[in-house]
Phi, psi and omega in degrees: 000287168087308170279057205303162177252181207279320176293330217258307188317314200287300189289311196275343156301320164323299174302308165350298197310123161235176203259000178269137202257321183312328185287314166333275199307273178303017181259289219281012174266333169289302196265018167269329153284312178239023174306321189264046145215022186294118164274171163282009160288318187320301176308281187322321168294296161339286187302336169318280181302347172261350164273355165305159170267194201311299180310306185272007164269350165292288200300327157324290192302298157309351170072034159239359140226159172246162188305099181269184192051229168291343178274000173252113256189095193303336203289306176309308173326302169288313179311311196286325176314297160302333149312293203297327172297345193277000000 
Protein backbone atom coordinates (compact mmCIF):
# COMPACT_ATOMS: atom_id res chain seq x y z
CA UNK A 1 0.00 0.00 0.00
CA UNK A 2 2.32 2.38 1.08
CA UNK A 3 0.50 5.14 0.22
CA UNK A 4 -2.73 5.71 3.03
CA UNK A 5 -5.59 7.77 1.45
CA UNK A 6 -6.42 10.21 4.27
CA UNK A 7 -9.47 8.57 5.18
CA UNK A 8 -7.40 4.82 5.76
CA UNK A 9 -4.78 7.50 7.76
CA UNK A 10 -7.98 8.62 9.76
CA UNK A 11 -9.65 5.00 10.97
CA UNK A 12 -6.14 3.67 12.21
CA UNK A 13 -5.18 6.56 14.14
CA UNK A 14 -8.51 6.19 15.39
CA UNK A 15 -7.93 2.37 16.28
CA UNK A 16 -4.52 3.47 17.62
CA UNK A 17 -6.55 5.28 20.44
CA UNK A 18 -6.31 3.38 23.37
CA UNK A 19 -7.56 3.28 27.30
CA UNK A 20 -4.40 2.62 28.23
CA UNK A 21 -2.07 6.02 27.78
CA UNK A 22 0.70 3.98 27.66
CA UNK A 23 -0.32 2.02 24.45
CA UNK A 24 -1.40 5.42 23.01
CA UNK A 25 2.06 7.14 23.52
CA UNK A 26 3.84 3.99 21.50
CA UNK A 27 1.37 3.37 19.00
CA UNK A 28 1.16 6.93 18.26
CA UNK A 29 4.97 7.59 18.31
CA UNK A 30 5.36 4.61 15.85
CA UNK A 31 2.95 5.76 13.46
CA UNK A 32 4.26 9.59 13.54
CA UNK A 33 7.55 8.07 12.19
CA UNK A 34 6.25 5.48 9.72
CA UNK A 35 2.70 6.22 9.12
CA UNK A 36 3.63 7.27 5.35
CA UNK A 37 5.45 4.21 4.45
CA UNK A 38 3.25 1.46 6.27
CA UNK A 39 2.41 -1.52 3.85
CA UNK A 40 0.15 -3.72 3.74
CA UNK A 41 1.29 -6.74 5.46
CA UNK A 42 2.43 -3.63 7.84
CA UNK A 43 -1.29 -2.69 8.22
CA UNK A 44 -2.65 -5.86 8.71
CA UNK A 45 -0.03 -6.89 11.56
CA UNK A 46 -1.18 -3.29 13.08
CA UNK A 47 -4.70 -4.37 13.14
CA UNK A 48 -3.82 -7.70 14.77
CA UNK A 49 -2.20 -6.03 17.53
CA UNK A 50 -4.69 -3.74 17.86
CA UNK A 51 -7.75 -6.11 18.47
CA UNK A 52 -5.87 -7.16 21.45
CA UNK A 53 -7.27 -5.78 24.67
CA UNK A 54 -5.14 -2.91 26.38
CA UNK A 55 -3.42 -5.06 29.31
CA UNK A 56 -1.97 -7.77 26.91
CA UNK A 57 -1.09 -5.37 24.15
CA UNK A 58 1.07 -3.30 26.79
CA UNK A 59 2.65 -6.59 27.75
CA UNK A 60 3.52 -7.31 24.05
CA UNK A 61 4.39 -3.67 23.25
CA UNK A 62 6.85 -3.81 26.19
CA UNK A 63 8.28 -7.17 25.17
CA UNK A 64 7.07 -9.11 28.40
CA UNK A 65 5.44 -11.37 26.35
CA UNK A 66 5.92 -12.19 22.70
CA UNK A 67 3.18 -12.70 20.09
CA UNK A 68 1.57 -16.11 20.23
CA UNK A 69 -1.45 -17.90 17.94
CA UNK A 70 -2.85 -16.13 15.42
CA UNK A 71 -0.67 -13.51 16.32
CA UNK A 72 2.55 -15.22 15.64
CA UNK A 73 3.03 -13.94 12.42
CA UNK A 74 5.27 -12.81 10.15
CA UNK A 75 3.11 -9.73 9.46
CA UNK A 76 2.90 -9.05 13.39
CA UNK A 77 6.66 -9.82 13.68
CA UNK A 78 7.58 -7.12 11.54
CA UNK A 79 5.28 -4.42 12.42
CA UNK A 80 6.05 -5.11 16.27
CA UNK A 81 9.86 -4.78 15.76
CA UNK A 82 9.42 -1.49 14.47
CA UNK A 83 6.92 -0.33 17.14
CA UNK A 84 8.96 -1.58 20.00
CA UNK A 85 12.29 0.64 18.20
CA UNK A 86 10.09 3.78 17.59
Amino acid sequence: MGDLTETERTRLRWRARRGLLENDLIITRFLDAHETELTDADIKGLALLLAMGDNDLLDILLSRKEPEGSLDCPEVHDVLSRVRAA
